[in-house]
Each structure stands twice: as structure tokens, then as C-alpha cells.
C-alpha atoms as an extended CHARMM CRD file, in Angstrom:
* protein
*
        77  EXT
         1         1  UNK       CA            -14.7830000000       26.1500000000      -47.3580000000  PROA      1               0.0000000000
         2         2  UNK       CA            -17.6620000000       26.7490000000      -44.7040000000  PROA      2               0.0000000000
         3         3  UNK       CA            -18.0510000000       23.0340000000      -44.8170000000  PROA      3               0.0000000000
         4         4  UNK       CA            -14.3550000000       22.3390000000      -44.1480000000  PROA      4               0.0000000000
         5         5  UNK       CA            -14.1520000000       25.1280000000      -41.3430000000  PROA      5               0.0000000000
         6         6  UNK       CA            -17.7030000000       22.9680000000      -39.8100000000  PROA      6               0.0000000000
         7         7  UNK       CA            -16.0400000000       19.4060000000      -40.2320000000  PROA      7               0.0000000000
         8         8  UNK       CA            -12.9040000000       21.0490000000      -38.6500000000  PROA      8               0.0000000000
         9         9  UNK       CA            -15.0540000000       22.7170000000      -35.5920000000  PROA      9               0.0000000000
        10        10  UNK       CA            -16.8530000000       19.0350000000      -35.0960000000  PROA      10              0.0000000000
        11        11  UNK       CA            -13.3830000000       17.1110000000      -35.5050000000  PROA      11              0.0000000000
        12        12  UNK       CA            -11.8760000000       19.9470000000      -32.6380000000  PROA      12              0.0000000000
        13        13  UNK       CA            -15.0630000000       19.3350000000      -30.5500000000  PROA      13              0.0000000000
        14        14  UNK       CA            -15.3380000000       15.7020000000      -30.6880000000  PROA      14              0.0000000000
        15        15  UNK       CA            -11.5570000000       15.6030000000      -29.6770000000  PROA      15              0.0000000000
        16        16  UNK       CA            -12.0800000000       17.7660000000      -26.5310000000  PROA      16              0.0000000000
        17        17  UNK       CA            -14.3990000000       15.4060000000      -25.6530000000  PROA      17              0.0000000000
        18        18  UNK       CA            -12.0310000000       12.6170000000      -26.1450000000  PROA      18              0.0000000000
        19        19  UNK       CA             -9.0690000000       14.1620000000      -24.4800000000  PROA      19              0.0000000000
        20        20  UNK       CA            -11.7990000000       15.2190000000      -21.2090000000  PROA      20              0.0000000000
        21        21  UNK       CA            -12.3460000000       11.5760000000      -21.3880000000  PROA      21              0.0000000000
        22        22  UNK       CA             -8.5490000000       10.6910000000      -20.9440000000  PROA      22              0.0000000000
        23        23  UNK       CA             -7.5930000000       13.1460000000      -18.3140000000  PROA      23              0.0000000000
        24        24  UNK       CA            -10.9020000000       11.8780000000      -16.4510000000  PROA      24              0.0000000000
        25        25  UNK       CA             -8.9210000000        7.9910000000      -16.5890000000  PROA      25              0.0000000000
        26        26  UNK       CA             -5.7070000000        9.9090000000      -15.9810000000  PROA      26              0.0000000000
        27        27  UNK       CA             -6.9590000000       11.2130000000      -12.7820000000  PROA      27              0.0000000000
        28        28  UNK       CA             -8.6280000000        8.0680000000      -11.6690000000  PROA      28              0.0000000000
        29        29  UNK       CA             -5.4910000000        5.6610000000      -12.2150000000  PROA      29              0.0000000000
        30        30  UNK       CA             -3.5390000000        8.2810000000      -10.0140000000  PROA      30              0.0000000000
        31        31  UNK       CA             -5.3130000000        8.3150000000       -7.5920000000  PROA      31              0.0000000000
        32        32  UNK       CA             -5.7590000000        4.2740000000       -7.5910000000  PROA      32              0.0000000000
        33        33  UNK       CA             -2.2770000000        4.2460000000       -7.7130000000  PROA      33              0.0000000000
        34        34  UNK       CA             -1.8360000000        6.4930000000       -4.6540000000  PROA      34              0.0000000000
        35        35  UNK       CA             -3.9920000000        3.9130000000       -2.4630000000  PROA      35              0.0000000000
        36        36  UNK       CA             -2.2420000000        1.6620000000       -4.0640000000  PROA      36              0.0000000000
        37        37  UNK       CA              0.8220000000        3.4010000000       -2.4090000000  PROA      37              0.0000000000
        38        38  UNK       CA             -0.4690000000        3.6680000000        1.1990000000  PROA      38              0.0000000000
        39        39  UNK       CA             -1.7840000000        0.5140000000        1.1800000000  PROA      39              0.0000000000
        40        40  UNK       CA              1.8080000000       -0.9530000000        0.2580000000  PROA      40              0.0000000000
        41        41  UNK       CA              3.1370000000        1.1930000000        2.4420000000  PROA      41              0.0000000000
        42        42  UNK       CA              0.9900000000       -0.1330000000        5.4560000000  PROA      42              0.0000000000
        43        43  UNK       CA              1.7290000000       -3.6990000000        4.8290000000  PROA      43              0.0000000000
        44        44  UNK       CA              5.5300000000       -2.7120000000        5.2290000000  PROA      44              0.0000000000
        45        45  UNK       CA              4.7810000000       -1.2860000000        8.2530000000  PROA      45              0.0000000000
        46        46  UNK       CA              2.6140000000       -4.0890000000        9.5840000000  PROA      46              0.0000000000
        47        47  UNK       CA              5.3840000000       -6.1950000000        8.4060000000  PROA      47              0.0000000000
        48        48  UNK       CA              7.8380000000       -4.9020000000       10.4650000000  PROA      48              0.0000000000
        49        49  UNK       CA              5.3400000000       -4.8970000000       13.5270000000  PROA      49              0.0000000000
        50        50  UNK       CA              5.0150000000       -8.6480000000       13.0370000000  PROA      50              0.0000000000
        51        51  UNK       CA              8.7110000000       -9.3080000000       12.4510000000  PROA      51              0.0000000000
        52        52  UNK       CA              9.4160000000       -7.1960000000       15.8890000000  PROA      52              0.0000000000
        53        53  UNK       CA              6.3600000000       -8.5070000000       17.9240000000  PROA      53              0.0000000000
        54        54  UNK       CA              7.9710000000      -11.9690000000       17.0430000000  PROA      54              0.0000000000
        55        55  UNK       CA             11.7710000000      -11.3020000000       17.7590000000  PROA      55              0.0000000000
        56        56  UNK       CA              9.9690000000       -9.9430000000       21.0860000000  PROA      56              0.0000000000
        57        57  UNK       CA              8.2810000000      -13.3340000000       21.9470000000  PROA      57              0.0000000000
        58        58  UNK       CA             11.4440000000      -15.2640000000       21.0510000000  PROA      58              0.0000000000
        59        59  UNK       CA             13.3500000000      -13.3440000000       23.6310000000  PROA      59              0.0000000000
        60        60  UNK       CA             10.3070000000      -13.6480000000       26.1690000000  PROA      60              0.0000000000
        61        61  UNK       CA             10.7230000000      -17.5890000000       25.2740000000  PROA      61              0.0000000000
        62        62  UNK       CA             14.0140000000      -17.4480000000       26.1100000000  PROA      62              0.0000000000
        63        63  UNK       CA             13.8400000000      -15.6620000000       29.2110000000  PROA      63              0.0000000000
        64        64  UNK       CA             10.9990000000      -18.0010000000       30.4930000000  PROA      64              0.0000000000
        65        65  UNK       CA             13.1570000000      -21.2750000000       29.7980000000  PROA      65              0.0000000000
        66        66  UNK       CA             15.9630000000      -19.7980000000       31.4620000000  PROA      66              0.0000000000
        67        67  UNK       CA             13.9180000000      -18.7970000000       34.2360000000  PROA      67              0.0000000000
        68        68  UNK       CA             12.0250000000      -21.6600000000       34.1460000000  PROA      68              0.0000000000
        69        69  UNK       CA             15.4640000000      -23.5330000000       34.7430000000  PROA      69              0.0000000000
        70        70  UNK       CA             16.1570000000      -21.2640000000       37.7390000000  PROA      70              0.0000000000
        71        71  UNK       CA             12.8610000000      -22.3630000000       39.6220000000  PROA      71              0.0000000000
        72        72  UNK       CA             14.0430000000      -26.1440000000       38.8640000000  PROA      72              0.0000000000
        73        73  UNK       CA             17.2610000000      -25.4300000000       40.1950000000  PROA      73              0.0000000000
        74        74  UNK       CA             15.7840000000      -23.8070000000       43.4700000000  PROA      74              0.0000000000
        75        75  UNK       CA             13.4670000000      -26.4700000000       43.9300000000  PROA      75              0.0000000000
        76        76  UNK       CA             15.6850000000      -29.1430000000       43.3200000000  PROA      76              0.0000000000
        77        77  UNK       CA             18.5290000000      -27.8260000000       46.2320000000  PROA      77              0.0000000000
């Protein structure tokens, strides 16, 4: 009986130990996760930069060709 009660204790202590072990890798995949998060979440937002830094440089294009066109004009008359 004293035997059982001692394999018991050990079989109790070794899985503390185990389950420490878990919630250690527990906490260290949530917290890889949650860079995991910010990081996606500033490539969204440097995505969107990009996309409107280069809907601002076609308009700039645009308005350079046109004016472009208006100097030619002048210069022509």
C-alpha cells in the first residue's frame, strides 16, 4: 500500500513536471503567434502605404504630362 501511495506521489510529480513543461510551450507559441500578429498586421499596413504612395505618383504622372502638354502648347503659339 505505502508502495502504491509512493509510485502514485512519483507518477503525480513527474506529471507536474510534464504539464509545467507544456504550459511553458503554451506560453511561448502565444506569444510567437502574437508577433506573428503584429508583424502581419504591419505588412498590411505597409501594403496599403505602397498601394497609396503609388496611386499618388500615377496622378503626379498624369498631372506632369498634362502639364507638360500645356508648356508645348505655350511654346508652340
Amino acid at each position: 500500500m505505502k508502495q502504491e501511495l509512493l509510485e502514485k506521489e512519483h507518477e503525480i510529480g513527474s506529471l507536474s513536471h510534464r504539464l509545467g513543461k507544456v504550459e511553458a510551450e503554451l506560453a511561448e507559441a502565444e506569444g510567437k503567434l502574437g508577433e506573428a500578429k503584429v508583424a502581419r498586421e504591419e505588412g498590411d499596413a505597409s501594403k496599403q502605404t505602397n498601394e497609396n504612395l503609388t496611386r499618388k505618383i500615377q496622378l503626379l504622372e498624369e498631372e506632369l504630362d498634362t502639364a507638360e502638354k500645356n508648356v508645348k502648347e505655350t511654346v508652340e503659339k
